[in-house]
C-alpha atoms as an extended CHARMM CRD file, in Angstrom:
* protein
*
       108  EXT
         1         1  UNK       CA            118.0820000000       57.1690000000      120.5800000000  PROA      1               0.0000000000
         2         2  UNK       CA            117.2000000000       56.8460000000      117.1870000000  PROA      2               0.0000000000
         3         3  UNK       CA            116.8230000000       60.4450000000      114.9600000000  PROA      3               0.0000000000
         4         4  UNK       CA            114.1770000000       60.3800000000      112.4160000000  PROA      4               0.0000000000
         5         5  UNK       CA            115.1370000000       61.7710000000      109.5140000000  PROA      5               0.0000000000
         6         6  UNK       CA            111.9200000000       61.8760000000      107.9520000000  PROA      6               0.0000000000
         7         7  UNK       CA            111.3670000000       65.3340000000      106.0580000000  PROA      7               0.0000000000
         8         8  UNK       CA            107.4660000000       64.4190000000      105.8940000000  PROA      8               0.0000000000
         9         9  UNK       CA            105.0550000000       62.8990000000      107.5600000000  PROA      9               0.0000000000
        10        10  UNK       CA            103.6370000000       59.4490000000      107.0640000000  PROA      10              0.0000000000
        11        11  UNK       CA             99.7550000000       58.2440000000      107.5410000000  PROA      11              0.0000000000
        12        12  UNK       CA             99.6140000000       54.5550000000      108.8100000000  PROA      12              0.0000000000
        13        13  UNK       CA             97.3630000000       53.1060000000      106.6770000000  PROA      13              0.0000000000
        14        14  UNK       CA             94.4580000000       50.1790000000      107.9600000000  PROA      14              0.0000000000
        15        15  UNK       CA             94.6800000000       47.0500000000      106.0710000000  PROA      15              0.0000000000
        16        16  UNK       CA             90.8980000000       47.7370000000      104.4450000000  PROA      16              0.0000000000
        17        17  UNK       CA             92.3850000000       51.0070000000      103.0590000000  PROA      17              0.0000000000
        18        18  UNK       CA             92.8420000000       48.2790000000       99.7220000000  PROA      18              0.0000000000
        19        19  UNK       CA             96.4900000000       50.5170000000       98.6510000000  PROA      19              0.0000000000
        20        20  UNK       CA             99.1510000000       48.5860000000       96.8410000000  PROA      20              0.0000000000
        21        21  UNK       CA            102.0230000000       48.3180000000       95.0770000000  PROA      21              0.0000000000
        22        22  UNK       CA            102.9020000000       46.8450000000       91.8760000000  PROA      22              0.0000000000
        23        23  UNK       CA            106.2540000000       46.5210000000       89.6670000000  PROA      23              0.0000000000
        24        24  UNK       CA            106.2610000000       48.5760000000       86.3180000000  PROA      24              0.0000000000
        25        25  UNK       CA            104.9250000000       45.7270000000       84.8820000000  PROA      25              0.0000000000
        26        26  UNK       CA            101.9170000000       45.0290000000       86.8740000000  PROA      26              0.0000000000
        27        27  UNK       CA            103.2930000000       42.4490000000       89.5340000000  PROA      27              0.0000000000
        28        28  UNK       CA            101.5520000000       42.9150000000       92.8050000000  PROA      28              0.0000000000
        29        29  UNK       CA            104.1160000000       43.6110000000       95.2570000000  PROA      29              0.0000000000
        30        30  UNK       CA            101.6760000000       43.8390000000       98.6180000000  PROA      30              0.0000000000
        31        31  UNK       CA            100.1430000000       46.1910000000      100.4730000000  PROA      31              0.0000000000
        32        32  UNK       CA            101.2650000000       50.0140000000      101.3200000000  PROA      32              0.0000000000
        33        33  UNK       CA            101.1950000000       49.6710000000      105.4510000000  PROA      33              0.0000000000
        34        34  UNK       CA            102.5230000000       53.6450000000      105.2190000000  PROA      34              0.0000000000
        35        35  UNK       CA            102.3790000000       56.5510000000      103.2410000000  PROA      35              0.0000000000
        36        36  UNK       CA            104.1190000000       60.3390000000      102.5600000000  PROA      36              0.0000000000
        37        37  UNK       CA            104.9470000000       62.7220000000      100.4590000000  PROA      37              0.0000000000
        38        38  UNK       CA            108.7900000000       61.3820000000      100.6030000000  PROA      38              0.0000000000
        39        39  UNK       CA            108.3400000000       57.4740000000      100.1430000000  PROA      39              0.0000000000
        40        40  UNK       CA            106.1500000000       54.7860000000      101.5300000000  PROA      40              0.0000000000
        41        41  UNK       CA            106.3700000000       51.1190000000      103.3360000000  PROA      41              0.0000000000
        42        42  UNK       CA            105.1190000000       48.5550000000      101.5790000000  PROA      42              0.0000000000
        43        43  UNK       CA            104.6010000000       44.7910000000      103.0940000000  PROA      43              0.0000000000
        44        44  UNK       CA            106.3040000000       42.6010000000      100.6910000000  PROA      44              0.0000000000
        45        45  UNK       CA            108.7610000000       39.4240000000      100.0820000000  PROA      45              0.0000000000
        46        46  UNK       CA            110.3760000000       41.3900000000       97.4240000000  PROA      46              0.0000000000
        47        47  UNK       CA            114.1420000000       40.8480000000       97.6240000000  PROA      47              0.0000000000
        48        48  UNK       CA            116.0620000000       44.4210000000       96.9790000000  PROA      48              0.0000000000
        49        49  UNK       CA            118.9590000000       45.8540000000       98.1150000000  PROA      49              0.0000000000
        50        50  UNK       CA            119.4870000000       49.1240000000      100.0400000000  PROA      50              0.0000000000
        51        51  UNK       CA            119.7190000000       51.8930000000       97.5040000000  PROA      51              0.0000000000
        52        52  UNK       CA            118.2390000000       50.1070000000       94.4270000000  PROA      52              0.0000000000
        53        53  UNK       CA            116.0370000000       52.2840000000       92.1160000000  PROA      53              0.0000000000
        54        54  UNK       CA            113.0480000000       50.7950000000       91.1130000000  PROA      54              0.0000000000
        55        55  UNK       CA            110.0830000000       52.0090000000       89.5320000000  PROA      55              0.0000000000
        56        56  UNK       CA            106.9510000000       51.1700000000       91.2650000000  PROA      56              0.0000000000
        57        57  UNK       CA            102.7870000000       51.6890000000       91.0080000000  PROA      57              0.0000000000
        58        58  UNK       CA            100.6160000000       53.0820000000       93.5230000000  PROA      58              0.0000000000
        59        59  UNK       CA             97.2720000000       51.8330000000       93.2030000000  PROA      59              0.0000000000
        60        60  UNK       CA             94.2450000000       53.5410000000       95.0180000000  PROA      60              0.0000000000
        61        61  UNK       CA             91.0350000000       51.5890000000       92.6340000000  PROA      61              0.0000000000
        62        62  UNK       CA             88.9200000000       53.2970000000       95.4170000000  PROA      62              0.0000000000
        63        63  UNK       CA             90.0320000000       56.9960000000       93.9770000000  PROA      63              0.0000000000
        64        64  UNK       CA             91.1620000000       55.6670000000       90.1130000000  PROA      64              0.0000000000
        65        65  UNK       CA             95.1720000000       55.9100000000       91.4510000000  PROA      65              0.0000000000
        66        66  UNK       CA             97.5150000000       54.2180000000       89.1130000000  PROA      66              0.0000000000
        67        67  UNK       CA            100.4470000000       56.1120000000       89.6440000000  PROA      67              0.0000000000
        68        68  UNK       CA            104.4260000000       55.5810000000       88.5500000000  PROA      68              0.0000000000
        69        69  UNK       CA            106.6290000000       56.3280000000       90.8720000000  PROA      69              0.0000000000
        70        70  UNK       CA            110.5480000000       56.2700000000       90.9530000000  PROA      70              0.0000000000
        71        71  UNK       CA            111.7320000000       55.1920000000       94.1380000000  PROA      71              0.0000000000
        72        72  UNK       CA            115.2500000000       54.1370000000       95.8420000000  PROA      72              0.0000000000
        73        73  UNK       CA            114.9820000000       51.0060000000       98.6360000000  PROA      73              0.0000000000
        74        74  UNK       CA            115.7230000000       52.6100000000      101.5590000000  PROA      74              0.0000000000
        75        75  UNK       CA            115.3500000000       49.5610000000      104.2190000000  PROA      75              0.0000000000
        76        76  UNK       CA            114.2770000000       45.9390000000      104.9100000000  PROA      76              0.0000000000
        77        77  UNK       CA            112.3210000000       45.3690000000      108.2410000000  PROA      77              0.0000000000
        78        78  UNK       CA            109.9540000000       43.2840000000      109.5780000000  PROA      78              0.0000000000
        79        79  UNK       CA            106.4360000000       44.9540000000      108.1540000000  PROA      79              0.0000000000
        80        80  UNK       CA            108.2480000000       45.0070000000      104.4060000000  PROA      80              0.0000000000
        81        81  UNK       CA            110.3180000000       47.2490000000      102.7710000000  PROA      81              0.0000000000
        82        82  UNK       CA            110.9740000000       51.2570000000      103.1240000000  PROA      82              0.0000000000
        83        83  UNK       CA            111.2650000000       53.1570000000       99.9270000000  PROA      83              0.0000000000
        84        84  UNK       CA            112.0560000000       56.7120000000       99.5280000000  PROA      84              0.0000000000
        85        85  UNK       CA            110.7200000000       58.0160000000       96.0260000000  PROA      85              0.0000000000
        86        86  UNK       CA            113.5280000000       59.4230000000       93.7140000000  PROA      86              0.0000000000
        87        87  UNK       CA            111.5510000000       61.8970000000       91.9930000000  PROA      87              0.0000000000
        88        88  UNK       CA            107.3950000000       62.6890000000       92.1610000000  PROA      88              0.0000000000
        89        89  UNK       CA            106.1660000000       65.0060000000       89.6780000000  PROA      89              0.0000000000
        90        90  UNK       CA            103.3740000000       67.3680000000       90.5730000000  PROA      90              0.0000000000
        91        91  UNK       CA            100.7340000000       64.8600000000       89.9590000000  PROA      91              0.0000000000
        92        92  UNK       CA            102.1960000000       62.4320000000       91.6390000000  PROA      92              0.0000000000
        93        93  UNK       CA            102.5710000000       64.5600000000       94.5940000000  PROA      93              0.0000000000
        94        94  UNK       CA             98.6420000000       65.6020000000       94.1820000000  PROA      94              0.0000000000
        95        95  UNK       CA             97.1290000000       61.9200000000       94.2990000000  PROA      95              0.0000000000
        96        96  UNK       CA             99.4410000000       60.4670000000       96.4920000000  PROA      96              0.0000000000
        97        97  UNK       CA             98.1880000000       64.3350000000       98.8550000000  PROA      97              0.0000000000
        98        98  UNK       CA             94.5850000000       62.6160000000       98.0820000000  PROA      98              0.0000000000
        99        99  UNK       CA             95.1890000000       59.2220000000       99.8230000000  PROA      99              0.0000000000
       100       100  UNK       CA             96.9500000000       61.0020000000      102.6480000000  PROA      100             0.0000000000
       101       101  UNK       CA             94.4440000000       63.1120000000      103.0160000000  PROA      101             0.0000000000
       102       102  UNK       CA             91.9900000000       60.3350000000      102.8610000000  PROA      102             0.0000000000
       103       103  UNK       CA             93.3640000000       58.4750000000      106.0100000000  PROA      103             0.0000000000
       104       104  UNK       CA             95.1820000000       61.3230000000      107.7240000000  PROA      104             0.0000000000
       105       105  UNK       CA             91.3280000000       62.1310000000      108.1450000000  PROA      105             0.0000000000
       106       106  UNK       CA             89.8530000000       59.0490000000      109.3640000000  PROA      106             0.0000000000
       107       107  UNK       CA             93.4240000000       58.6630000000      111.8870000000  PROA      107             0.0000000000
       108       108  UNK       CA             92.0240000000       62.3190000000      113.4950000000  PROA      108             0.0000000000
């Protein structure tokens, strides 16, 4: 049995919810299939390594979200790639709150 380690909860998110990642410089990574206050799953071909820090975008246009994040690959699987994020300042934590908050809704 596997243990999730998961200190918060993540909100699937539907493929019309139009979230997405980018690189730090602007690169469209894919789509953000999952979402939480301590990392997210993004559907990508992106080749990275367990562990590597990379600094990433969250894009929400539908709420004006363009937010850097720091985050550390955490796994490869079949939907894309899990990343944890290293640090999320307060504002971070806020918008990234506002999507979740967005879909947790529409999942209830």
């Amino acid at each position: 049995m596997e243990e999730n380690r998961r200190k918060y909860e993540r909100v699937k998110l539907p493929e019309s919810a139009g979230i997405y990642a980018t690189d730090d410089l602007g690169k469209r990574l894919g789509p953000v299939r999952e979402l939480g206050l301590g990392g997210m799953l993004v559907d990508t071909t992106t080749t990275c390594n367990e562990g590597d820090m990379l600094s990433l975008v969250l894009v929400d246009e539908s709420e004006g979200i363009h937010r850097h994040v720091k985050t550390i690959s955490c796994y490869k699987a079949p939907g894309g790639v899990g990343f944890h994020f290293h640090t999320l300042e307060p504002q971070a934590a806020v918008e990234v709150g506002v999507i979740i908050g967005k879909h947790h809704s529409v999942k209830a």
